[in-house]
C-alpha positions in Angstrom: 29.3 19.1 -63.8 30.8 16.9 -66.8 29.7 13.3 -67.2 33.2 12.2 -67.4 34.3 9.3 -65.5 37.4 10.5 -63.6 35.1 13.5 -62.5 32.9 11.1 -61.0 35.2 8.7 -59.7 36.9 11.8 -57.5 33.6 12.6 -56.3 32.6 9.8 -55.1 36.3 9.1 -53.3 35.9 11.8 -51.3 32.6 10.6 -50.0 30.3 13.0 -52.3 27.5 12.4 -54.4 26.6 13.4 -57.7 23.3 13.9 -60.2 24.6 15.1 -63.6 23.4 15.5 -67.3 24.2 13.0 -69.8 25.6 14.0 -73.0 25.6 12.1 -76.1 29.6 12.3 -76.0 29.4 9.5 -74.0 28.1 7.8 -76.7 27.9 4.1 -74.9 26.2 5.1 -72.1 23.9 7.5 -73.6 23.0 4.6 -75.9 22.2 2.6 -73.1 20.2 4.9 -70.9 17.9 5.8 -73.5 17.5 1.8 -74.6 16.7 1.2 -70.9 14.2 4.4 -70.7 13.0 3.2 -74.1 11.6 -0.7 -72.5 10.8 0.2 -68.8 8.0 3.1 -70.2 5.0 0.8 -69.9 6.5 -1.1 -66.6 6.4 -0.6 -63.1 10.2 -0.6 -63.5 9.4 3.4 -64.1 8.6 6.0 -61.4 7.2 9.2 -62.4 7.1 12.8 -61.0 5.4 15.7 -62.8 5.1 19.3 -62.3 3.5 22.0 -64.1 4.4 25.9 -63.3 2.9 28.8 -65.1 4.4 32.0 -65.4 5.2 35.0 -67.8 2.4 33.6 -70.2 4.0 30.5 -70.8 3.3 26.5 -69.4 6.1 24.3 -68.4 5.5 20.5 -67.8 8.3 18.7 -66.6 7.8 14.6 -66.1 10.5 13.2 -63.9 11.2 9.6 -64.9 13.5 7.2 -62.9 14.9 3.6 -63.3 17.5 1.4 -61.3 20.7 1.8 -63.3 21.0 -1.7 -64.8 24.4 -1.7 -67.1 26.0 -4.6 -68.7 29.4 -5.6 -67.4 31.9 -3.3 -70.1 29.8 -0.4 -69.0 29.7 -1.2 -64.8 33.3 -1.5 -65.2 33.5 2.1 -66.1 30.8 3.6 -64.3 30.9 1.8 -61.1 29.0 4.1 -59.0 25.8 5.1 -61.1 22.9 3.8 -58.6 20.1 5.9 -60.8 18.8 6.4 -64.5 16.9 9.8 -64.8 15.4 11.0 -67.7 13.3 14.6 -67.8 10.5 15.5 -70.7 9.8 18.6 -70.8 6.7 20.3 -72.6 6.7 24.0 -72.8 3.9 26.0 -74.3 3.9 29.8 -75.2 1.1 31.3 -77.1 0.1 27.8 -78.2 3.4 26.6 -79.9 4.7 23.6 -77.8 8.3 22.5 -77.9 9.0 19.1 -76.7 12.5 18.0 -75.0 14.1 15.2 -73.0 17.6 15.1 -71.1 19.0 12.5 -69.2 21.0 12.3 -66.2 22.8 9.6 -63.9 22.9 9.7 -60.4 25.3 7.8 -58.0 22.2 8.3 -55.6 19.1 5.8 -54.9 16.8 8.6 -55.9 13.2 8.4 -56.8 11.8 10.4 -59.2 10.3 13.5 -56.4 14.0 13.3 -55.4 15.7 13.7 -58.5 13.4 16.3 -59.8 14.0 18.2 -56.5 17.9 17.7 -57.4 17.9 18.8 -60.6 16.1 21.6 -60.0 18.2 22.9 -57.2 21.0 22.8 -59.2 19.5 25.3 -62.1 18.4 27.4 -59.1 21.9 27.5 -58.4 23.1 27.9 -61.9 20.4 31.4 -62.8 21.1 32.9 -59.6 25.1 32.6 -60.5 24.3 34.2 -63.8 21.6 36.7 -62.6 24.4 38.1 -59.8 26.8 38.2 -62.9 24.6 40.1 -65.1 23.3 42.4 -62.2 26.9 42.8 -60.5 29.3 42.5 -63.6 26.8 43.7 -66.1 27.6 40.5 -68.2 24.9 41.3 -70.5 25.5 44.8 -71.5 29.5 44.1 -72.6 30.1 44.3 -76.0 33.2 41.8 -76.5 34.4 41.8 -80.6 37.1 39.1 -79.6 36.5 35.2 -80.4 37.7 34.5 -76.6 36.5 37.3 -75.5 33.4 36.7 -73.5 34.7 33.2 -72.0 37.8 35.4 -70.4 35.3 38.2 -69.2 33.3 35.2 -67.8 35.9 33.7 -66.3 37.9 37.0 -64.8 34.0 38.2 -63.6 33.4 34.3 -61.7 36.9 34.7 -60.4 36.8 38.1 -58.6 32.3 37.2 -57.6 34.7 34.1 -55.7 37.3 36.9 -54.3 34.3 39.1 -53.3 32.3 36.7 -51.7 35.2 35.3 -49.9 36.0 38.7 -48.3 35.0 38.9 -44.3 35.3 42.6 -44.1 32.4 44.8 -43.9 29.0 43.3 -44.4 27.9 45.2 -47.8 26.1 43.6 -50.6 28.1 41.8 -53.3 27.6 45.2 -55.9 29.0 47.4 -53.1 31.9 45.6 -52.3 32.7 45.7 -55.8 32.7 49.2 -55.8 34.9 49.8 -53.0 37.3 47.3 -53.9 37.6 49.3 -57.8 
């Protein structure tokens, strides 16, 4: 989901929701969230939420930090219906070399920070098993593709037909078999 205000607008028009990544593209109110982020760390303006998984020899800490989105006038006019600031750090060791990240995301949603952890990780739950299915189904991975545009129109032809597939109400055969009968 893009952080673009027209995208968000529609959503919330049609009575949706949203929790997306910031970018720095949108430069103002990247600026803004991390600035906010940046004074409510030692307040009790700041709610945290951390987990810790371990698995295939490697440690993942992810902090969850959330603040009531607070934006001057110019950028309220814009972004009318951001409720929520969220900002993840995430700390992931593997044979004792840490790398250190943050993101940022915006919610139109009065989320606290167990809420908007839960969010965003529902949606890259989503995202791997979308991929995993293309990779497994489409053999994604194993293509070699010598073309500049190549692998986008590959991507795009394989996420295309996965929708055709899925869609069908025929016979109830996995995703890989129906496929196969439909080649």
């Amino acid at each position: 989901m893009h952080c673009q205000t027209s995208t968000l607008s529609l959503i919330t028009q049609r009575k949706g929701n949203f929790v997306v990544q910031l970018k720095a593209t949108q430069k103002k109110l990247f600026e803004q969230v991390k600035q906010q982020f940046a004074f409510a760390y030692d307040s009790d303006k700041l709610h945290e939420y951390t987990q810790t998984n371990q698995w295939h020899g490697r440690i993942e800490k992810r902090t969850v930090m959330q603040i009531n989105a607070e934006l001057p006038n110019e950028l309220k006019a814009k972004w009318p219906t951001i409720r929520t600031f969220i900002e993840v750090a995430s700390e992931r060791t593997k044979n004792n070399v840490t790398h250190c990240r943050s993101r940022w995301y915006v919610s139109s949603l009065p989320l606290n920070a167990e809420q908007a952890a839960q969010a965003i990780r529902l949606h890259w739950g989503i995202e791997n098993q979308l991929h995993w299915v293309l990779d497994v189904v489409f053999r994604e991975d194993e293509l070699l593709i010598k073309a500049p545009d190549g692998a986008a129109h590959v991507a795009l032809f394989n996420r295309v037909a996965l929708g055709v597939i899925k869609q069908h109400k025929g016979k109830q055969d996995s995703i890989a078999s129906k496929r196969r009968r439909a080649a």
